[in-house]
C-alpha positions as CSV (number, residue, x, y, z in Angstrom):
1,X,0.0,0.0,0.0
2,X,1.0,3.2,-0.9
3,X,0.8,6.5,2.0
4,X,-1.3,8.3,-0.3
5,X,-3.7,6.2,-1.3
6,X,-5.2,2.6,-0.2
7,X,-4.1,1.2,-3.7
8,X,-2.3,-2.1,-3.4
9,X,1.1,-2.0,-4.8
10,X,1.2,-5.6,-4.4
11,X,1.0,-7.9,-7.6
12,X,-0.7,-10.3,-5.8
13,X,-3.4,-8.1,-4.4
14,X,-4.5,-6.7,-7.1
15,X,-5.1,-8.9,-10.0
16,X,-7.5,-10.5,-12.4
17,X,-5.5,-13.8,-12.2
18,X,-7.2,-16.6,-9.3
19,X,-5.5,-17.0,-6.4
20,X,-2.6,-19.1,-5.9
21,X,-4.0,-20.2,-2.5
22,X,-6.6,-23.3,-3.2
23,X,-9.7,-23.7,-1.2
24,X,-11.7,-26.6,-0.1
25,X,-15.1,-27.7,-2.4
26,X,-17.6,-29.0,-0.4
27,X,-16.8,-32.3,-0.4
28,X,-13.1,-31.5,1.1
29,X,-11.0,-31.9,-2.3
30,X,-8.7,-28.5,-3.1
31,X,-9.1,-26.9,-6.1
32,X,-8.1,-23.9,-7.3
33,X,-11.2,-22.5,-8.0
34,X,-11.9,-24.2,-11.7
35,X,-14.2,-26.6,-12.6
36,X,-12.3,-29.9,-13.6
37,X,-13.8,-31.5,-16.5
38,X,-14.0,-35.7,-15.8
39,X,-14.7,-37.4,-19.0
40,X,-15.2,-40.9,-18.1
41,X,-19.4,-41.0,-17.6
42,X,-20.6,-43.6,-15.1
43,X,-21.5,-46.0,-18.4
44,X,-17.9,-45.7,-19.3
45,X,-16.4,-46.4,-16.4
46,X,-18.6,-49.7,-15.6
47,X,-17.2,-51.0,-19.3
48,X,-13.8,-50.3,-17.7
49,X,-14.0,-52.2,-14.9
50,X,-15.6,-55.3,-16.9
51,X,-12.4,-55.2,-18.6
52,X,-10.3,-55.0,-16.3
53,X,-11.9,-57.7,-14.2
54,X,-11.5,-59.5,-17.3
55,X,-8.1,-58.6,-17.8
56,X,-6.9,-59.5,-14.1
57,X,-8.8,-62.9,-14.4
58,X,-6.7,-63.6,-17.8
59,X,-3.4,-62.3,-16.3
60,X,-4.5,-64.8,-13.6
61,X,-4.8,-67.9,-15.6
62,X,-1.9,-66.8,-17.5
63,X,0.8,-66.6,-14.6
64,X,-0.8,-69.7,-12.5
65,X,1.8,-72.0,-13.6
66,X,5.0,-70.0,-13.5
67,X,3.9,-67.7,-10.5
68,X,1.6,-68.6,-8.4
69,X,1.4,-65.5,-5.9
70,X,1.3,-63.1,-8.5
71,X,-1.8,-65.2,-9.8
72,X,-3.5,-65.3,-6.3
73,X,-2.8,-61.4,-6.7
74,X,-4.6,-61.0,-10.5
75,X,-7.4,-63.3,-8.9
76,X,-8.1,-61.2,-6.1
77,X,-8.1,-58.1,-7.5
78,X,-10.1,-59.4,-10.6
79,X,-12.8,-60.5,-8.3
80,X,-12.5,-56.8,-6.2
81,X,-13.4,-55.5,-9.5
82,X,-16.1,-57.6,-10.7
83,X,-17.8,-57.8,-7.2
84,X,-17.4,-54.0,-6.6
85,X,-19.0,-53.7,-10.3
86,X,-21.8,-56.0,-9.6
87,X,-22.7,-54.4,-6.6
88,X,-22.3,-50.7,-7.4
89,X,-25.1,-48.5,-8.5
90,X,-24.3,-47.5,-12.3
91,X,-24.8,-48.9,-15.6
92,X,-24.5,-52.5,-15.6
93,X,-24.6,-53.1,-11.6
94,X,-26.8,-56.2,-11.1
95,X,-27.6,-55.8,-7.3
96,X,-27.1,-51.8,-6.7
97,X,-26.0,-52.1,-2.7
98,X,-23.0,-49.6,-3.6
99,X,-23.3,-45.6,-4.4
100,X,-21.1,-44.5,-7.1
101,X,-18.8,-42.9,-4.6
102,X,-18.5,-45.8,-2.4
103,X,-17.4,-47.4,-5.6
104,X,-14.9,-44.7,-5.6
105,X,-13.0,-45.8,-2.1
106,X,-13.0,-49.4,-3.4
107,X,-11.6,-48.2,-6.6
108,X,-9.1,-46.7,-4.1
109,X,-8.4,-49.5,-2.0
110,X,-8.3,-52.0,-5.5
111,X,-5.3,-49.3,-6.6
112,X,-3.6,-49.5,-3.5
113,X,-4.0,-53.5,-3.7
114,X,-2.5,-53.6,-6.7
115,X,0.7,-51.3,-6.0
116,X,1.6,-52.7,-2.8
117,X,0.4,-56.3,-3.3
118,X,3.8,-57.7,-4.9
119,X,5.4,-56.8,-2.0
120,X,3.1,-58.7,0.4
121,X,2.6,-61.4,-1.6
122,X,6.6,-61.7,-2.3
123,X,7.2,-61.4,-5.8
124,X,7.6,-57.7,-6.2
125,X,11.3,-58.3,-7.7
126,X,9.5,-60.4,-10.3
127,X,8.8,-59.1,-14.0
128,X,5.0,-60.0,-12.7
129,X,5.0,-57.2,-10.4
130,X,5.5,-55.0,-13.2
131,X,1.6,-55.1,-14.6
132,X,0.4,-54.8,-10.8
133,X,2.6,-51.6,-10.8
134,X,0.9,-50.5,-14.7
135,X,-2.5,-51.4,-13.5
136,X,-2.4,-49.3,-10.3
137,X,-1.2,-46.7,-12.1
138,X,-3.9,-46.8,-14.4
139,X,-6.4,-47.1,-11.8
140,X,-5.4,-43.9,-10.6
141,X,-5.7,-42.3,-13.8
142,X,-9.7,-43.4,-14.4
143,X,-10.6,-42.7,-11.0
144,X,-9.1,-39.2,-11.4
145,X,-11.1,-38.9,-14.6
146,X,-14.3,-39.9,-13.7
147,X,-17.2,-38.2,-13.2
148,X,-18.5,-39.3,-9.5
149,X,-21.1,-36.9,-9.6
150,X,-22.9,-38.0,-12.5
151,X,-24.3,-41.1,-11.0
């Protein structure tokens, strides 16, 4: 501020740019004031998971011979995703006990299965661990693009 006047000399306080300070949304996620745009509708993301329930069950069948805790891994989290699909409340949930965001923690949890389960099952030094590590990754990815509201 300036003696003369209470003009902010500041360029910070006196701009047409948001703030750099985030606030809190009403659900308790920061943003910075924008809408985020999540493209992945409820529809789309139920198609995902049938795939990748699919995927973990093939990966399953595929490594049960050569590695047998990374297959226990694949078939656990393949049937995370399928039950957490059947049960959920979107587009192709059969029994509808789950809200879309209660889908969302066990999406959560299902990522964090994936990334630290070759460790406890005892083969993360193995070239299996690698499509845990891809998968959880990925997971992140579509639950950061999906719309949770939508449902």
């Amino acid at each position: 501020m300036t003696a003369s006047t209470d003009t902010p000399t500041s360029s910070f306080e006196n701009t047409d740019l948001p703030s750099p300070v985030s606030e809190s949304d009403d659900r308790g996620f920061m943003t910075s004031g924008r809408e985020v745009h999540r493209p992945i509708s409820p529809a789309q993301h139920a198609v995902l998971d049938y795939g990748v329930a699919a995927t973990f069950f093939a990966v399953g069948f595929a490594l049960g011979g050569r590695n047998r805790r990374a297959a226990a891994l694949a078939f656990l989290n393949g049937g995370m995703v399928l039950g957490m699909s059947m049960l959920t409340a979107y587009p192709g949930g059969l029994v509808r006990k789950l809200s879309f965001r209660q889908h969302r923690t066990g999406d959560m949890i299902q990522a964090g299965l994936a990334a630290a389960g070759p460790a406890l099952f005892g083969f993360a030094g193995d070239s299996a661990a690698n499509f845990f590590y891809a998968q959880a990754l990925s997971e992140v990815g579509v639950i950061s693009a999906t719309d949770w509201d939508a449902a």
